[in-house]
N, C-alpha and C positions, 0 to 999 in steps of 0.2 A: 673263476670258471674259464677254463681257455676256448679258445674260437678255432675250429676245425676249418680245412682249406675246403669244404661242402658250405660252411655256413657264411664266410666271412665274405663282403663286398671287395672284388677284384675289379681291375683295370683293363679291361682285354685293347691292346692296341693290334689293329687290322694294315702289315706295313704299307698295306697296295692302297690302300685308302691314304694312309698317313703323308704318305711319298707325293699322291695326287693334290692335296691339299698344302705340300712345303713349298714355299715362293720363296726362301732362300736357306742352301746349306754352305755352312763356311766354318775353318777352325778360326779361333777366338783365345784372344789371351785375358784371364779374367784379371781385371786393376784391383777392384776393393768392391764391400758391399758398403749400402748404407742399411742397419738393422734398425728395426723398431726395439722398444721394449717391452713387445707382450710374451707371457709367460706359456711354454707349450706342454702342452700334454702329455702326460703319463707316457705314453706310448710310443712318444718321439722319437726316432734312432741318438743312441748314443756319441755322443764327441759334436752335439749340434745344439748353438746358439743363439737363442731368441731367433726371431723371423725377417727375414730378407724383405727389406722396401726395393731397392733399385741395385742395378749392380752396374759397374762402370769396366768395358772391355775395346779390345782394340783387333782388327783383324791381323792375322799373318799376313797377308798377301797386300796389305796396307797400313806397316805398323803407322804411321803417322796416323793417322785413324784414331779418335778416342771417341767412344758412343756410349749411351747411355738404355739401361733399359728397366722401365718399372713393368711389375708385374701386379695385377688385381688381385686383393686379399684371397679371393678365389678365384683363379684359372677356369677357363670355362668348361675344363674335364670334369669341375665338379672336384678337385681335390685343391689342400692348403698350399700356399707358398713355404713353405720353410726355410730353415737355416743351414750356411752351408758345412761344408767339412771340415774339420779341426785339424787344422797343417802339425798342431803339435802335437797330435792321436797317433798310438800305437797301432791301432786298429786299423789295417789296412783295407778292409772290404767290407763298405754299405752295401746294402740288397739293394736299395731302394732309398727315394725319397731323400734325397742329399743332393746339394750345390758343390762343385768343385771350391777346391781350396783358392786362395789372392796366388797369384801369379802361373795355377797351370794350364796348360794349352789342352782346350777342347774343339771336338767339333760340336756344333750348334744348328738344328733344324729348326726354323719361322716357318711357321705358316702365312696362311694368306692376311690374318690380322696383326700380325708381330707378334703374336705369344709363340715359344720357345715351347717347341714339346719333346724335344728327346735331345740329350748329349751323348757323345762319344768320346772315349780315351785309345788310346794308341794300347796293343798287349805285346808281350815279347814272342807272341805268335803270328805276329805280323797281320793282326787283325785290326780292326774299330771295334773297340765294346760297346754297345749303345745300351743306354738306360733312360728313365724318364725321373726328370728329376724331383716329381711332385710325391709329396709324401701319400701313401693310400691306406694310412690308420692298419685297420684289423684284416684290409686283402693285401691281394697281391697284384704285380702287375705282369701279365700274361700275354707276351707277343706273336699271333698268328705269321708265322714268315713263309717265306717264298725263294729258291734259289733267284742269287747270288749271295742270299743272309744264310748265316746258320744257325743252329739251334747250339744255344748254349748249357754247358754242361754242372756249371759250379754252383748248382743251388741242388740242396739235398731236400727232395720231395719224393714221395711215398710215391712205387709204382701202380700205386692203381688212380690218383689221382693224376698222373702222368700221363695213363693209357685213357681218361675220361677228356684229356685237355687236346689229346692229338686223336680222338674221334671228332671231337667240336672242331680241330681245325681241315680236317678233310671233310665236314658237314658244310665249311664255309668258304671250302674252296682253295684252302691254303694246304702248304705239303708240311708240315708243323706247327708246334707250338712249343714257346721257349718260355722260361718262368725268369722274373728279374731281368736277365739281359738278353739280348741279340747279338749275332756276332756277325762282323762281312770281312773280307779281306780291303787290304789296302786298295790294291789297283782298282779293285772292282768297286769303290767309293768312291774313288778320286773320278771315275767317270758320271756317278748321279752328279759329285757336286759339280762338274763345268756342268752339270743339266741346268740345275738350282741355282748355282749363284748368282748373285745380281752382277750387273756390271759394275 
């Protein structure tokens, strides 16, 4: 039976909220994970390997830097940890729900308790792609945005489920809604993160 984008449990992230609640943004070089060995679900994405206990990263702006960070079997958005990207995948583009691969450089959003709710990769449009990297089974993840973010373009969703998702987000106060990713320019990041990062 397939699951229509009417039926299915989505992820709406609100970024004026999400931004309000980040206590530190910073790019991060990912070292290695440690996986468990539980077996995941049908549903899983593609080119991804059992499930992430902790991941070991180091900052740019202090490679000597090596931290560590576990994450709770459930996140408190309510969705799984999962497994991350397969460096030796053909497959270049996860929607959703995917860990970068051992050794690429992200940016990384903490919140106020240390969980990690959105990464960013660098595009050759001289953007930050942001995504959430928590897998959300049968939805999707819906981002209400706001200039200086864009709406991104590369997920193919039906226009009338597009024209119901950017009523909701002028109902909520936002100037859009993006499916999968968010998009912002460089400069215009590099100024939240001297906001957010720690010293």
């Amino acid at each position: 039976m397939a699951i229509t984008p009417v039926h299915a449990k989505h992820r709406p992230i609100f970024i004026k909220e999400l931004l309000h609640e980040t206590e530190e943004l910073a790019e991060v070089v990912i070292l290695d994970y440690t996986l468990t060995f539980d077996t995941l679900f049908h549903a899983e994405p593609l080119q991804v390997h059992r499930r992430i206990k902790s991941i070991r990263y180091t900052y740019i702006h202090q490679p000597d830097s090596i931290l560590s960070y576990t994450a709770p079997k459930t996140c408190k958005y309510g969705w799984q940890f999962y497994g991350h990207q397969d460096s030796t995948s053909t497959k270049n583009q996860h929607h959703q729900g995917f860990w970068p691969s051992v050794n690429d450089t992200v940016l990384v959003f903490f919140d106020q308790e240390g969980v990690i709710s959105l990464m960013g990769r660098k595009t050759k449009q001289n953007n930050f792609q942001l995504w959430s990297p928590y897998q959300n089974l049968s939805g999707i993840t819906i981002f209400f945005g706001i200039a200086p973010f864009q709406q991104d373009n590369s997920a193919q969703i039906n226009d009338r489920f597009l024209q119901i998702l950017q009523n909701r987000a002028e109902k909520e106060g936002y100037e859009f809604a993006s499916v999968f990713y968010l998009n912002i320019a460089i400069e215009e990041l590099e100024k939240l993160i001297l906001v957010h990062r720690k010293p």
